[in-house]
PALOKE-854861 format. One record per residue (C-alpha): x, y, z. Coordinates in pm, whole numbers, plus 50000, padded with zeros to 5 digits. Example, Ala and Ser with C-alpha at 12.3 -4.5 7.8 and 13.67 -1.06 7.14 Angstrom:
# PALOKE-854861
<r xx="51230" yy="49550" zz="50780"/>
<r xx="51367" yy="49894" zz="50714"/>
This chain:
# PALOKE-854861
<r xx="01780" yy="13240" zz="93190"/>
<r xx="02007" yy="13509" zz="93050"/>
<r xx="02415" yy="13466" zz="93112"/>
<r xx="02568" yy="13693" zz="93382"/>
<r xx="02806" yy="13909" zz="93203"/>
<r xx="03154" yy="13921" zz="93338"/>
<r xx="03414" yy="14218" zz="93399"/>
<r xx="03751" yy="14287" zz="93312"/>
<r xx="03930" yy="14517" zz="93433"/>
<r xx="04090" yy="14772" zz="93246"/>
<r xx="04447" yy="14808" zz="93379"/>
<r xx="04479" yy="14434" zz="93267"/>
<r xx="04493" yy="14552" zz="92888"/>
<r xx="04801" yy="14577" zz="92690"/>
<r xx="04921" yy="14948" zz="92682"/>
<r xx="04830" yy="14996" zz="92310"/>
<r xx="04477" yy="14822" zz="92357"/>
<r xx="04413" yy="15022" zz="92665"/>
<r xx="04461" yy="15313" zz="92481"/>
<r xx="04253" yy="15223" zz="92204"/>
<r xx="03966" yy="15127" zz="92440"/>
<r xx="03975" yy="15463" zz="92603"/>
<r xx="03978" yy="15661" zz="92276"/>
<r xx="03607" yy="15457" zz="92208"/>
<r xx="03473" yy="15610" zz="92476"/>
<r xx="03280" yy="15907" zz="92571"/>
<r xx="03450" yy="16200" zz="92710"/>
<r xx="03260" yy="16148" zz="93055"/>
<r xx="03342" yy="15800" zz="93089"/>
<r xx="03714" yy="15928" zz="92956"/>
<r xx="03700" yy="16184" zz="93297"/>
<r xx="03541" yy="15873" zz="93498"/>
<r xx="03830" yy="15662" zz="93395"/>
<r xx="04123" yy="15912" zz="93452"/>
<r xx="04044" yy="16014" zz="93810"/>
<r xx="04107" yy="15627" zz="93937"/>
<r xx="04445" yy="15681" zz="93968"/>
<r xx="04736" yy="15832" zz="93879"/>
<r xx="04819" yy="15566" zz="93627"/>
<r xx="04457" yy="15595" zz="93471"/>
<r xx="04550" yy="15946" zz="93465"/>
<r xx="04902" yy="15936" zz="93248"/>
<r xx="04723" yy="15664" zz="93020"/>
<r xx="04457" yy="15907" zz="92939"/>
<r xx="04739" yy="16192" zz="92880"/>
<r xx="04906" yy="15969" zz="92639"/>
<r xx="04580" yy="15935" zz="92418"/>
<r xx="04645" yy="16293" zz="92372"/>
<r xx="04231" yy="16345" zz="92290"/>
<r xx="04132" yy="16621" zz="92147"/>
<r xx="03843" yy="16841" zz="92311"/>
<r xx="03665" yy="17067" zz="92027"/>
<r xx="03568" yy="17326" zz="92298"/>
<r xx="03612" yy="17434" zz="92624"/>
<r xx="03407" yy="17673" zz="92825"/>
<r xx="03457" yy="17758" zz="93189"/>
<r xx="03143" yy="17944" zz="93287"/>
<r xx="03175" yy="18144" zz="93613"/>
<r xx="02773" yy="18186" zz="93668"/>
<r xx="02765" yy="18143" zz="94077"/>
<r xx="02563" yy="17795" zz="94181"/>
<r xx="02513" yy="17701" zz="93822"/>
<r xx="02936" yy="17741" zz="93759"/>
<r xx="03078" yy="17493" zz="93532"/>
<r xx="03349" yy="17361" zz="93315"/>
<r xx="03213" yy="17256" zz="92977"/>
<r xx="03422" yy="16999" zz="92755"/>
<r xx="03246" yy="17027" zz="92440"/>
<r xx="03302" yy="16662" zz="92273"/>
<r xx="03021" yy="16629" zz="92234"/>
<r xx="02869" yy="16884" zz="92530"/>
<r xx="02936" yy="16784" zz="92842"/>
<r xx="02945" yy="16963" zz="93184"/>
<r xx="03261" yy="16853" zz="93422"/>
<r xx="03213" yy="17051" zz="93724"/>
<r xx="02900" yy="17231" zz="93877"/>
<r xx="02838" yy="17253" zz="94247"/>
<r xx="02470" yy="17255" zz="94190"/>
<r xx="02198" yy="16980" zz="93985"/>
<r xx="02142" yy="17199" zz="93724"/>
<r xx="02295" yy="17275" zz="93399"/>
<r xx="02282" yy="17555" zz="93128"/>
<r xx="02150" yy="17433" zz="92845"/>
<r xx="01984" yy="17537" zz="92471"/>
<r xx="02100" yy="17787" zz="92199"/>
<r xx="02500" yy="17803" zz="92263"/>
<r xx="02491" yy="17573" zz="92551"/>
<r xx="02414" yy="17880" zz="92763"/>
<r xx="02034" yy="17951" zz="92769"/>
<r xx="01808" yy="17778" zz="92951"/>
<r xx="01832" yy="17574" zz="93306"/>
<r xx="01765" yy="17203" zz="93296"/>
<r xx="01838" yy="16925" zz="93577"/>
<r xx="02143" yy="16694" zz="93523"/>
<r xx="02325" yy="16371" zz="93641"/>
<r xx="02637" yy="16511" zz="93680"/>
<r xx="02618" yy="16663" zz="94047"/>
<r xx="02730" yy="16328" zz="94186"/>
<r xx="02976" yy="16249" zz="93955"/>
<r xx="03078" yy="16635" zz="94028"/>
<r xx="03109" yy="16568" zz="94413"/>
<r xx="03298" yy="16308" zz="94357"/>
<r xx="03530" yy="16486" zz="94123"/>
<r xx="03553" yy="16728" zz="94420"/>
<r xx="03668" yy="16459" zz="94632"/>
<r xx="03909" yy="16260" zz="94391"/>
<r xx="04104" yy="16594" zz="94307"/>
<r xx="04094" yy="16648" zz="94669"/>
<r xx="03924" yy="17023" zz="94595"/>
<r xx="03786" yy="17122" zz="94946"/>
<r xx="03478" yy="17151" zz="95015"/>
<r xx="03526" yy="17513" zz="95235"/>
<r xx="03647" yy="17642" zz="94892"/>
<r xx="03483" yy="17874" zz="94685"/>
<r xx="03356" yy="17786" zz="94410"/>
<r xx="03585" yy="18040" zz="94177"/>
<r xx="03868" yy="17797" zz="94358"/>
<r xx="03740" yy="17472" zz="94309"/>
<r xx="03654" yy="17560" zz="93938"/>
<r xx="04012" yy="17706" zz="93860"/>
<r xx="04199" yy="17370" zz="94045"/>
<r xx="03947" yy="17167" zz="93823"/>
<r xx="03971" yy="17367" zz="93507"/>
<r xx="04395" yy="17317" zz="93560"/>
<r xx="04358" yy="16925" zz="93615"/>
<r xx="04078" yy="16858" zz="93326"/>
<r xx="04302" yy="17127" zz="93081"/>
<r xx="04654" yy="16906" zz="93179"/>
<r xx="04441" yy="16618" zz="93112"/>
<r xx="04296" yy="16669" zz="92765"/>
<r xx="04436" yy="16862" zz="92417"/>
<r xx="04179" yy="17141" zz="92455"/>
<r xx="04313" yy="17363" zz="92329"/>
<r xx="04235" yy="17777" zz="92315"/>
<r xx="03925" yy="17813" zz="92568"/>
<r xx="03631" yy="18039" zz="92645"/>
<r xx="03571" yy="18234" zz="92991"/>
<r xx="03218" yy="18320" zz="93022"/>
<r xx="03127" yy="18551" zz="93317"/>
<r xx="02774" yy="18646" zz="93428"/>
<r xx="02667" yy="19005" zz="93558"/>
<r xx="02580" yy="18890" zz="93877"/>
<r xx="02964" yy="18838" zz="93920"/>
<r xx="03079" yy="19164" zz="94137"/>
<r xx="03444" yy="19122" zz="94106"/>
<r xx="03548" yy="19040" zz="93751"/>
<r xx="03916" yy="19198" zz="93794"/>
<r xx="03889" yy="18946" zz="94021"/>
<r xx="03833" yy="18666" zz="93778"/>
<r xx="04038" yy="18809" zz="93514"/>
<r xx="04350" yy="18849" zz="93711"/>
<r xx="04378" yy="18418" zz="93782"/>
<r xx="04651" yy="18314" zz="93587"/>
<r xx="04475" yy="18039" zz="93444"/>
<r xx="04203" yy="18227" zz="93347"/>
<r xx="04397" yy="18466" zz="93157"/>
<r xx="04447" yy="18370" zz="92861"/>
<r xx="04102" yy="18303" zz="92724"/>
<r xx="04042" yy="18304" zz="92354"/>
<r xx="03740" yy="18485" zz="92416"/>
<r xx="03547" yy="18637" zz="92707"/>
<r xx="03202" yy="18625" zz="92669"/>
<r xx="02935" yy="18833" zz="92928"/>
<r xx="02596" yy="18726" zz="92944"/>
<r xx="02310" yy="18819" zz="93235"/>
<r xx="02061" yy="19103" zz="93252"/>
<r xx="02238" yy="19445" zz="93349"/>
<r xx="02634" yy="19545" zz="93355"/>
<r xx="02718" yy="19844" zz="93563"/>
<r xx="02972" yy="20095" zz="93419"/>
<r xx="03219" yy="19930" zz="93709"/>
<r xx="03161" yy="19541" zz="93562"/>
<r xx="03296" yy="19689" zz="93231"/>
<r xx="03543" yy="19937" zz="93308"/>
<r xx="03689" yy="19647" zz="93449"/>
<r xx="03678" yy="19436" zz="93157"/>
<r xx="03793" yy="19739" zz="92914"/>
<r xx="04050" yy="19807" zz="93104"/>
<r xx="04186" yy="19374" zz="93115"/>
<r xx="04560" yy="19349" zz="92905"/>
<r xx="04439" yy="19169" zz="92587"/>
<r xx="04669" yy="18969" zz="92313"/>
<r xx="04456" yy="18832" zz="92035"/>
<r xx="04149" yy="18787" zz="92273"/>
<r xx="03797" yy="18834" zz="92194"/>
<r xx="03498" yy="18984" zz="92352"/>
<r xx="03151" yy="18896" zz="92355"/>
<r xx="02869" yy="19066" zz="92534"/>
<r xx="02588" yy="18819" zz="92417"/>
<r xx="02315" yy="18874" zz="92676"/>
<r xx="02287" yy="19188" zz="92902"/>
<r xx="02129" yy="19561" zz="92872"/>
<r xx="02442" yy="19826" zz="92904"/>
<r xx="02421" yy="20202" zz="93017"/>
<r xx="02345" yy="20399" zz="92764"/>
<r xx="02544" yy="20689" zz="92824"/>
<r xx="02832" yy="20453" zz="92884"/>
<r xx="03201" yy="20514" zz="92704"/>
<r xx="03510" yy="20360" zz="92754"/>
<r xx="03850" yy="20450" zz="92467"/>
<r xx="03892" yy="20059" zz="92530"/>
<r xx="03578" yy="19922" zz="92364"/>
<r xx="03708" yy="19830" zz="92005"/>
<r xx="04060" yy="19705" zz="92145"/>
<r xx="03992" yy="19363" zz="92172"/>
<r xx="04043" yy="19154" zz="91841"/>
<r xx="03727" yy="19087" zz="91786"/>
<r xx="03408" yy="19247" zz="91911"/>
<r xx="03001" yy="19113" zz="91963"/>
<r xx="02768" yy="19363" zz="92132"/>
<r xx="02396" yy="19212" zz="92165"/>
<r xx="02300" yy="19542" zz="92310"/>
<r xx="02509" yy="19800" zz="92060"/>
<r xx="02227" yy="20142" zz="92211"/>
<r xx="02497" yy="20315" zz="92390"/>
<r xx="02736" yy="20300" zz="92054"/>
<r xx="02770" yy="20638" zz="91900"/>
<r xx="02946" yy="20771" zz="91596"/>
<r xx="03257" yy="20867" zz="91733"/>
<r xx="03315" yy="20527" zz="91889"/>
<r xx="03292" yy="20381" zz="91528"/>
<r xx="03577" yy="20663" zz="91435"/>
<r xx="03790" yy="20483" zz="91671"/>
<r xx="03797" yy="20173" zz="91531"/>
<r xx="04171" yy="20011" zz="91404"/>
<r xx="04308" yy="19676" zz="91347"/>
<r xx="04001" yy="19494" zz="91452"/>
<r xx="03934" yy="19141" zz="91265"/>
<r xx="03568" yy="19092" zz="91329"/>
<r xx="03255" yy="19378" zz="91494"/>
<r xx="02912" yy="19261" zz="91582"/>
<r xx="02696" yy="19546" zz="91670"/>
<r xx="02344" yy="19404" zz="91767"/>
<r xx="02067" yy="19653" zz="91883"/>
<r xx="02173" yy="20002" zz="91792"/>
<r xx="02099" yy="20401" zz="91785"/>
<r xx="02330" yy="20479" zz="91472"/>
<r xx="02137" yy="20612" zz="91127"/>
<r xx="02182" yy="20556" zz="90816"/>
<r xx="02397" yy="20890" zz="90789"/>
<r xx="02616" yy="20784" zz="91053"/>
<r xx="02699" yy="20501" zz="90826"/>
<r xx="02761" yy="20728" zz="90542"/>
<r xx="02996" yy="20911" zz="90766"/>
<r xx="03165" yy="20604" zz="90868"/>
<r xx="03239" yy="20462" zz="90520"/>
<r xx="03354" yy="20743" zz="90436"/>
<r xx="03594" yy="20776" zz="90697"/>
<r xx="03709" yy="20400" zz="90605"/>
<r xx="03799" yy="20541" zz="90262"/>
<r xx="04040" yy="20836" zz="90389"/>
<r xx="04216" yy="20613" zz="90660"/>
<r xx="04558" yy="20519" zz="90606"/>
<r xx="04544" yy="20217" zz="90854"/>
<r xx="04289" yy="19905" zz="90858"/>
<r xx="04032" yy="19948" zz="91022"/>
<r xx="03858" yy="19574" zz="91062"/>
<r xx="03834" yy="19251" zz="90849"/>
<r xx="03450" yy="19223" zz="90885"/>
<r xx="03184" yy="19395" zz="91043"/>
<r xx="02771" yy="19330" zz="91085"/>
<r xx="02575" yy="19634" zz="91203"/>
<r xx="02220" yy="19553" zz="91278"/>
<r xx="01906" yy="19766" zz="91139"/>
<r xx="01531" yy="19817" zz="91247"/>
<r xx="01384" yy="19501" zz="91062"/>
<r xx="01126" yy="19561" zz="90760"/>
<r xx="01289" yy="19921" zz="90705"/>
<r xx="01424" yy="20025" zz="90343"/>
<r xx="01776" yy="20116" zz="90333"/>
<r xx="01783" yy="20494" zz="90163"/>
<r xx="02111" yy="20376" zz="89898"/>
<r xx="02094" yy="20737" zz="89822"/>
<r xx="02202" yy="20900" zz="90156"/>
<r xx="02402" yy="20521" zz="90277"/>
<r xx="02638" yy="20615" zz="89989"/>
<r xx="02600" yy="20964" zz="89949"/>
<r xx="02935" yy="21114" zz="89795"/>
<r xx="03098" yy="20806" zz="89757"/>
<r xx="03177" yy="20620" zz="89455"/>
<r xx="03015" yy="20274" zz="89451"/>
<r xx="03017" yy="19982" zz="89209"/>
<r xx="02845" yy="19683" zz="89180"/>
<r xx="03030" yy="19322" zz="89218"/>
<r xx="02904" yy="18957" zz="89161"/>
<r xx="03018" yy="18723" zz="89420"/>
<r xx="02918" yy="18414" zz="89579"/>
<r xx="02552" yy="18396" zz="89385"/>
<r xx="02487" yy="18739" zz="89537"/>
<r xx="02542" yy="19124" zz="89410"/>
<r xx="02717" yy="19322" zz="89645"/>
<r xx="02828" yy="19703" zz="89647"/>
<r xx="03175" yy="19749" zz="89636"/>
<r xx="03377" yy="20067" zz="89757"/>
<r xx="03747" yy="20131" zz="89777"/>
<r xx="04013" yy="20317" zz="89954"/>
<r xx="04187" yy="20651" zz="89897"/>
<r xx="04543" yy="20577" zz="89905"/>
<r xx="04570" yy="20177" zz="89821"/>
<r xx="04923" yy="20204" zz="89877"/>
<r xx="04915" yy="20279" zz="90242"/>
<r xx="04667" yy="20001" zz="90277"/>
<r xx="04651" yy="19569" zz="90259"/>
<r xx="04277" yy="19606" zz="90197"/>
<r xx="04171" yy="19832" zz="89920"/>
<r xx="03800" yy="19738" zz="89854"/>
<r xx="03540" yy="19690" zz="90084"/>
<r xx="03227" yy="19455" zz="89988"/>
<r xx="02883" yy="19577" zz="90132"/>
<r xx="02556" yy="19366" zz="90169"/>
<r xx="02223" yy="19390" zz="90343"/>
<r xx="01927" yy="19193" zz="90421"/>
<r xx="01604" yy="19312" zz="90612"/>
<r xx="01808" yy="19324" zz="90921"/>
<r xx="02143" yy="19361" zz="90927"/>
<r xx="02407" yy="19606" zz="90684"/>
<r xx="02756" yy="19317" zz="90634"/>
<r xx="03069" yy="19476" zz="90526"/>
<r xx="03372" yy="19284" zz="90466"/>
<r xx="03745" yy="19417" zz="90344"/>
<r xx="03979" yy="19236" zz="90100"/>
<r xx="04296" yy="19297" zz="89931"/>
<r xx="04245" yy="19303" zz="89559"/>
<r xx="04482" yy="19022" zz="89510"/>
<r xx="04324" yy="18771" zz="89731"/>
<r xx="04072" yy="18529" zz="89681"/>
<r xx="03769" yy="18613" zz="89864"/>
<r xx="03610" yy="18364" zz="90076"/>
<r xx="03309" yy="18257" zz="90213"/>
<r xx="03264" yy="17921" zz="90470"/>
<r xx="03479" yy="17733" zz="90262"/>
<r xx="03381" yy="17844" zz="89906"/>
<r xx="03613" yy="18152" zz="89727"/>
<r xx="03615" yy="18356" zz="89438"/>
<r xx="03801" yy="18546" zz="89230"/>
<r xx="03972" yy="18877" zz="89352"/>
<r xx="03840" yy="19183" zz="89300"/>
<r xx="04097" yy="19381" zz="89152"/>
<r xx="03919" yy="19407" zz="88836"/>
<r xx="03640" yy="19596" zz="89011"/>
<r xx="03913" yy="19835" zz="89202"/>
<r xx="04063" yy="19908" zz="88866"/>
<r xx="03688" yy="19994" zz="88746"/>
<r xx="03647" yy="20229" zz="89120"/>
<r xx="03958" yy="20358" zz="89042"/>
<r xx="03842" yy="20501" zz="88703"/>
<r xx="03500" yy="20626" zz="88817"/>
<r xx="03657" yy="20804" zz="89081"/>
<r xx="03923" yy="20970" zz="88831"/>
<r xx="03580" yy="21080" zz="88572"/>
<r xx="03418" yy="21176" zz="88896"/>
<r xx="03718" yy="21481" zz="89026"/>
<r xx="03723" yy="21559" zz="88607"/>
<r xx="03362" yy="21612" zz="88577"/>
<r xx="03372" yy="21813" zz="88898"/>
<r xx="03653" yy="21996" zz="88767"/>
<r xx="03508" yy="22095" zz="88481"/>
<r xx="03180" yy="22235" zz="88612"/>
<r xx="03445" yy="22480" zz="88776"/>
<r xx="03604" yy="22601" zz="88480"/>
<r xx="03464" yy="22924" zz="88332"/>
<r xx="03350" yy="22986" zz="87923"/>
<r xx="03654" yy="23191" zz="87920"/>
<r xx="03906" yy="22913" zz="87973"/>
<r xx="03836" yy="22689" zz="87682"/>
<r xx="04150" yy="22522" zz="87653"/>
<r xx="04119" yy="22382" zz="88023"/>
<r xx="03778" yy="22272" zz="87904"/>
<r xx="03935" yy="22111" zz="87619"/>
<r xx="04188" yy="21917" zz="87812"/>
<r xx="03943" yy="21828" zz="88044"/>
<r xx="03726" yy="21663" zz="87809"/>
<r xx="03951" yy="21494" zz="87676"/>
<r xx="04055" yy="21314" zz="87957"/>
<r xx="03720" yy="21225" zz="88046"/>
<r xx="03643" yy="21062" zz="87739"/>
<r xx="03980" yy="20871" zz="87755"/>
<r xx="03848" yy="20744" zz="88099"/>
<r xx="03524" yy="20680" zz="87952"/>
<r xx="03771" yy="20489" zz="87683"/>
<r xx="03920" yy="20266" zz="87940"/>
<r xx="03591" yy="20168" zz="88129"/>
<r xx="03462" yy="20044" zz="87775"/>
<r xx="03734" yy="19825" zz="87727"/>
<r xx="03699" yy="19663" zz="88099"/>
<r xx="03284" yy="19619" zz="88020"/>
């Protein structure tokens, strides 16, 4: 005959043990726990817990509010639950649409609400309750009014917005272009956009992801300043457009991004000859891995003077550095590549001399002269730098 196990109840702990106990637990018992009463409640406040992520997907029946601690969906009026790559993918039935009701109940969120309501009261509560932190606002297409959504004052001030669902019409986006952004990200992960579609807006969000990249053209890239971080999945642009667009990162006298990943058709060759045609290019050792490395036109107007290009079978990565800083990858760096800007530097000043020179007429032989000199004092200085 096994022993009956008894209870205790929690309250009865000493303030520091109680708060230990709760700390051991998982963050849905934590949420269980909290909404008991309001003492429960300013116990679990004064664990001050930490929540590594929080998501508040707006994605009609399936809505939810996602404490990632690990994963774990809060709210959701219906018994299923996005699940798979990202947390987002696929639909899979959960437990929590009873423990959701009565969330609904305990945080006395009525039941004639919508569901945009019920989710913003709950996202408050659970956000007051925890040290989350910055959070992500994921929005589906079949969501009509995203000004809407955007305009909530909690809702606001997302760390990044992310759009996922099948097709976005030129309205859904507009709207979302046109949002007042500080330091906020944008993420269209999921979703086929109009290809004829344009909007001045569509690089002015910190950082940018676009899964479907078709309707990006060359002139958008031109447009490009300040940005930290650009995705472009699926694309039109060719190899010359690239060329153009380097090219017009080397004459710029303002940043134009920190990184940036342009995807290419898989299994094709990537013609060096026309990617870099006309621009002086150098190869650097970094990280196990040879890169090309291309620098600016006027380093003084500039805080990153070298840009450091790679490519695999699918995707052209480009990231910018300042010659004195450390470059860094995950949580490895290296050493900073102002040797290799000094080296660009030099080609590029034997590169205008030799182009000189093919100018000059026989009949000037002492501009020849000069010129030749000067070239072989360049050639002097790369010598000594290897």
């Amino acid at each position: 005959m096994q022993p009956m196990l008894s209870t205790f109840p929690l309250r009865k702990l000493p303030f520091v043990a109680l708060k230990h106990v709760i700390k051991l637990m998982e963050i849905d018992e934590i949420v269980k726990i909290a909404i008991t009463s309001r003492y429960m409640e300013s116990i679990v406040k004064s664990c001050c817990i930490r929540i590594r992520r929080t998501i508040v997907s707006l994605y009609g029946e399936y809505t939810y509010v996602g404490l990632y601690n690990p994963k774990y969906p809060v709210f959701q009026p219906s018994q299923y639950t996005r699940t798979g790559k990202g947390g987002f993918e696929t639909l899979s039935k959960t437990s929590s649409s009873s423990f959701s009701q009565k969330l609904k109940s305990v945080f006395r969120l009525p039941e004639t609400s919508t569901t945009l309501e019920n989710t913003r009261q709950l996202f408050t509560r659970i956000y007051k309750l925890f040290q989350c932190g910055p959070f992500k606002l994921m929005i589906n297409s079949s969501t009509e009014n995203i000004k809407k959504t955007l305009e909530i004052p909690e809702f606001r001030n997302f760390e990044a917005l992310i759009l996922c669902g099948q097709h976005f019409k030129k309205k859904q986006l507009d709207e979302v272009m046109e949002f007042e952004r500080e330091n906020q990200d944008l993420q269209i992960l999921e979703g086929v956009i109009p290809v004829d579609y344009y909007h001045p807006n569509l690089f002015k969000y910190t950082d940018v992801h676009y899964c479907d990249a078709r309707w990006i053209r060359l002139e958008h890239l031109l447009s490009i300043k300040d940005n930290f971080q650009i995705e472009l999945g699926m694309n039109n642009l060719t190899i010359p457009d690239l060329n153009k667009f380097l090219h017009h990162w080397m004459n710029s006298e303002y940043e134009l991004f920190k990184f940036m990943s342009i995807d290419i058709e898989k299994e094709s060759s990537i013609p060096l000859d026309v990617l870099f045609r006309g621009i002086t290019v150098l190869r650097g050792y970094r990280f196990g891995k040879w890169k090309r490395l291309i620098s600016v036109k006027s380093p003084n107007t500039r805080n990153r003077q070298i840009m450091s290009i790679s490519w695999s079978k699918s995707r052209i990565d480009m990231s910018t550095w300042s010659i004195h800083e450390r470059p860094k990858q995950g949580d490895r760096d290296n050493e900073p590549y102002a040797p290799e800007f000094e080296i660009l530097q030099l080609l590029k000043q034997r590169r205008v001399l030799t182009l000189k020179l093919e100018r000059v007429g026989d009949d000037s032989l002492e501009k020849q002269e000069e010129l030749t000199g000067k070239i072989e004092e360049t050639n002097n200085q790369l010598q000594l730098r290897g």
